[in-house]
PyMOL CGO cylinders between C-alpha atoms (Angstrom):
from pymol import cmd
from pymol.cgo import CYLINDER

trace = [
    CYLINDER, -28.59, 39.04, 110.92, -27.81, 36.74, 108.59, 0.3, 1, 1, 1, 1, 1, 1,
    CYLINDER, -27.81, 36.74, 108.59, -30.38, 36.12, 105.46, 0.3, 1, 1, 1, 1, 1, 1,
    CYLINDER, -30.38, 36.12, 105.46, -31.34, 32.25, 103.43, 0.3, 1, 1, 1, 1, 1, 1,
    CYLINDER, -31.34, 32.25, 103.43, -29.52, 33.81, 100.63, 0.3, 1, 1, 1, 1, 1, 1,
    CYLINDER, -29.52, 33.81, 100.63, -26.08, 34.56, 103.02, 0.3, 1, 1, 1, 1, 1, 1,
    CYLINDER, -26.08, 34.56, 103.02, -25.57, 30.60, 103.47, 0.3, 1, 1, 1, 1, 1, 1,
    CYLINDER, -25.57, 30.60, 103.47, -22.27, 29.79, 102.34, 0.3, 1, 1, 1, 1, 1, 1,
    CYLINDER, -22.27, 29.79, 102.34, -23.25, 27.03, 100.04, 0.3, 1, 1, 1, 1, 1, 1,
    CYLINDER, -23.25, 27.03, 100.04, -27.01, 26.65, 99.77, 0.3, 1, 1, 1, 1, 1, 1,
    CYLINDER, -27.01, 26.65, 99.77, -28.87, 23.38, 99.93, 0.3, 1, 1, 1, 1, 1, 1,
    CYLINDER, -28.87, 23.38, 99.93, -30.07, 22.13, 96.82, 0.3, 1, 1, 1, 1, 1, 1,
    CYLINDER, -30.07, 22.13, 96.82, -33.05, 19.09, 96.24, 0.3, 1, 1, 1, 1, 1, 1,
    CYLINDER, -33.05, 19.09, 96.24, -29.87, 17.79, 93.72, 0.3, 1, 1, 1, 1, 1, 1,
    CYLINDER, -29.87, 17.79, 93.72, -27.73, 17.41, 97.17, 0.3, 1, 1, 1, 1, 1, 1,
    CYLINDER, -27.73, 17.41, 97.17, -27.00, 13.64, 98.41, 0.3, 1, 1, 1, 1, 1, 1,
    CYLINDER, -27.00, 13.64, 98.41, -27.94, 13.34, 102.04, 0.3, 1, 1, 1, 1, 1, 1,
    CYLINDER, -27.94, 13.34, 102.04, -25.03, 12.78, 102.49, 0.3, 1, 1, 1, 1, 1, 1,
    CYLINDER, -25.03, 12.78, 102.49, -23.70, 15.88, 101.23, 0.3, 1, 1, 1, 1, 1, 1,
    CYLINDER, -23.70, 15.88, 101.23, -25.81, 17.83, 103.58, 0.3, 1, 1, 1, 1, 1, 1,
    CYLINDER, -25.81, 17.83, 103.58, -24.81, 16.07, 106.08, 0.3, 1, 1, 1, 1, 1, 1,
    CYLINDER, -24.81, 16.07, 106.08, -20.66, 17.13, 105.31, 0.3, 1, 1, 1, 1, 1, 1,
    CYLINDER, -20.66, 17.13, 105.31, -21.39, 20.98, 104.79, 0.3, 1, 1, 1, 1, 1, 1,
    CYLINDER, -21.39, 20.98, 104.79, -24.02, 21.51, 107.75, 0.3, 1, 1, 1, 1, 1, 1,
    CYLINDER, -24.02, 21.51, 107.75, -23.13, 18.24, 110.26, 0.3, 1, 1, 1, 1, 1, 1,
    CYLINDER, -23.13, 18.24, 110.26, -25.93, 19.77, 112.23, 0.3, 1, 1, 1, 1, 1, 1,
    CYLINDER, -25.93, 19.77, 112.23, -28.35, 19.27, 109.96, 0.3, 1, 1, 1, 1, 1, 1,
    CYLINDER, -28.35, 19.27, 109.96, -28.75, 15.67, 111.04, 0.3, 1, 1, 1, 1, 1, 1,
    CYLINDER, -28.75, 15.67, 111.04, -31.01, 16.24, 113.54, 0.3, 1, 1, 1, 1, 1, 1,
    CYLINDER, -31.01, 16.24, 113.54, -33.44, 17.87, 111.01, 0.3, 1, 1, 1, 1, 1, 1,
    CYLINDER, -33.44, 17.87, 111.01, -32.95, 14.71, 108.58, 0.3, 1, 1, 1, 1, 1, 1,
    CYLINDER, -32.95, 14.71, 108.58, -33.17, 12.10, 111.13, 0.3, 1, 1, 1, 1, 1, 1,
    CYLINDER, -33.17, 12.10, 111.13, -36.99, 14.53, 112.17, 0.3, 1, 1, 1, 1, 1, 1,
    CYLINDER, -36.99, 14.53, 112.17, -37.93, 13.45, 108.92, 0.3, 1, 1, 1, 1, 1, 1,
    CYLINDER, -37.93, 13.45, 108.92, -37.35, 10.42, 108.93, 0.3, 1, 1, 1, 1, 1, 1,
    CYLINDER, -37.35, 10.42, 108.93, -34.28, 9.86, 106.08, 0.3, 1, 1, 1, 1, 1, 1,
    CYLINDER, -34.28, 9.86, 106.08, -32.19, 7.27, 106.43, 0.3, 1, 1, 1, 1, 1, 1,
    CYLINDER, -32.19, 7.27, 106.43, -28.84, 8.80, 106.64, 0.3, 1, 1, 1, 1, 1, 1,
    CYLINDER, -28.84, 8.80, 106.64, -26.54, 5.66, 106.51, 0.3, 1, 1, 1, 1, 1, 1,
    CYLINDER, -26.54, 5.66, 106.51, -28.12, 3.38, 103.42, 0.3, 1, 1, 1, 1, 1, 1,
    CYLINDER, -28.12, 3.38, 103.42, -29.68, 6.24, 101.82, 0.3, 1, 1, 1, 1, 1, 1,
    CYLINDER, -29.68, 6.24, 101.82, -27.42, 8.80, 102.22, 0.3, 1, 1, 1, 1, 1, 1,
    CYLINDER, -27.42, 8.80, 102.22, -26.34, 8.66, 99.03, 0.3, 1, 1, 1, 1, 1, 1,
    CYLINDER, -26.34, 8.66, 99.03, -29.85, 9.45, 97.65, 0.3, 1, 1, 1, 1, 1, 1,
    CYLINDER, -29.85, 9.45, 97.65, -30.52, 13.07, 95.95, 0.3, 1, 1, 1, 1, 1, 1,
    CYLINDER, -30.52, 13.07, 95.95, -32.77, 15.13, 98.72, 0.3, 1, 1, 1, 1, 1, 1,
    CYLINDER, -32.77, 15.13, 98.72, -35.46, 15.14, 96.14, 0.3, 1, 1, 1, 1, 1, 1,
    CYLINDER, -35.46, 15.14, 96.14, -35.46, 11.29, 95.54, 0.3, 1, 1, 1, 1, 1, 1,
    CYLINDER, -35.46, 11.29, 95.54, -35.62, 10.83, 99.51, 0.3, 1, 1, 1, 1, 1, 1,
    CYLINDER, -35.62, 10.83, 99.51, -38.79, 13.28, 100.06, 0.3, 1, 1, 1, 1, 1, 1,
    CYLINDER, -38.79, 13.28, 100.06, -40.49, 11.18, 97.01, 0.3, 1, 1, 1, 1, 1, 1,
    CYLINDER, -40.49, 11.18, 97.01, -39.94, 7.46, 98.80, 0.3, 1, 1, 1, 1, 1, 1,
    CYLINDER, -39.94, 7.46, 98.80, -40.97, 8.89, 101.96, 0.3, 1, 1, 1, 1, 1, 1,
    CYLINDER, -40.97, 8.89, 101.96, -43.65, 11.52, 100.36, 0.3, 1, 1, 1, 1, 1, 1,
    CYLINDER, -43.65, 11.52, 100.36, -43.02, 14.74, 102.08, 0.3, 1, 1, 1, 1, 1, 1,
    CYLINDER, -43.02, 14.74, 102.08, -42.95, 18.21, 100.94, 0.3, 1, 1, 1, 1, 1, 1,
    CYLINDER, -42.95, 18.21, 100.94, -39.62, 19.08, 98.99, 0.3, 1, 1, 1, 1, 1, 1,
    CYLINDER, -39.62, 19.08, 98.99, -40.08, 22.82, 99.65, 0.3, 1, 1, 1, 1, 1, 1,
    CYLINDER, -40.08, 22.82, 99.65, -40.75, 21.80, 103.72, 0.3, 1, 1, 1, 1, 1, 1,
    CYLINDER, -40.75, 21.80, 103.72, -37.76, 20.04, 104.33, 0.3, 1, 1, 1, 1, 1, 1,
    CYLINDER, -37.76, 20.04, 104.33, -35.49, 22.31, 102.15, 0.3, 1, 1, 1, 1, 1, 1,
    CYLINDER, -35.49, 22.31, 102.15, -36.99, 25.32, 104.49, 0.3, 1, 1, 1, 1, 1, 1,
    CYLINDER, -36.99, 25.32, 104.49, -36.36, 22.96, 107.34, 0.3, 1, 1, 1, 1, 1, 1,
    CYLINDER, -36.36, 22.96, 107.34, -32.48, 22.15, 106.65, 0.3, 1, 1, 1, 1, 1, 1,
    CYLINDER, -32.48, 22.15, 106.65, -32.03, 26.05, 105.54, 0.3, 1, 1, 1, 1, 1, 1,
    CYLINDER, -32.03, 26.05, 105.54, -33.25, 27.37, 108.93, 0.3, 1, 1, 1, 1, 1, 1,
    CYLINDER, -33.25, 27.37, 108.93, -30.71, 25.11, 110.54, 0.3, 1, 1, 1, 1, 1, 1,
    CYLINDER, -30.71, 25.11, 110.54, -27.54, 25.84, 108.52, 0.3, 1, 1, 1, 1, 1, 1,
    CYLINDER, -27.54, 25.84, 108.52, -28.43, 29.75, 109.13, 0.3, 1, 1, 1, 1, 1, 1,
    CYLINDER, -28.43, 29.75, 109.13, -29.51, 29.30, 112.98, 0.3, 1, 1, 1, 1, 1, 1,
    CYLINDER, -29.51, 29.30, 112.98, -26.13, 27.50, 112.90, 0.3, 1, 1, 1, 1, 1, 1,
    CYLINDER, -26.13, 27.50, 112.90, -23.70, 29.72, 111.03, 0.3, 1, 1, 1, 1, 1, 1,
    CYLINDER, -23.70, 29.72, 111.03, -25.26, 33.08, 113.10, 0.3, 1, 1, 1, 1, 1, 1,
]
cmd.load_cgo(trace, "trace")
């Protein structure tokens, strides 16, 4: 079983949504749950996007990490 820490190339609040987005495509899904905008504000640092929409940094980082493991098992 694969750990958080055995990702490949951890995501990072300093990541563009975009950026995300290119390393884990399937992380989408968990962006688009949160409500980011992926096309206009994809170029926006993760932590700038949980400020303008005011949501937990340490949530959706969790969030997008369970996905790129549950997708790289």
């Amino acid at each position: 079983m694969k750990t958080l820490d055995s990702i490949s190339a951890p995501i990072s609040a300093n990541d563009s949504l975009n950026a995300i987005i290119a390393r884990y495509p399937h992380a989408l899904p968990v962006l688009q749950r949160f409500g980011f905008d992926t096309c206009c504000g994809g170029t926006l640092a993760l932590s700038e996007a949980v400020v303008r929409h005011d949501l937990d940094l340490d949530q959706v980082v969790t969030a997008l990490r369970v996905a790129a493991q549950e997708r790289s098992q």
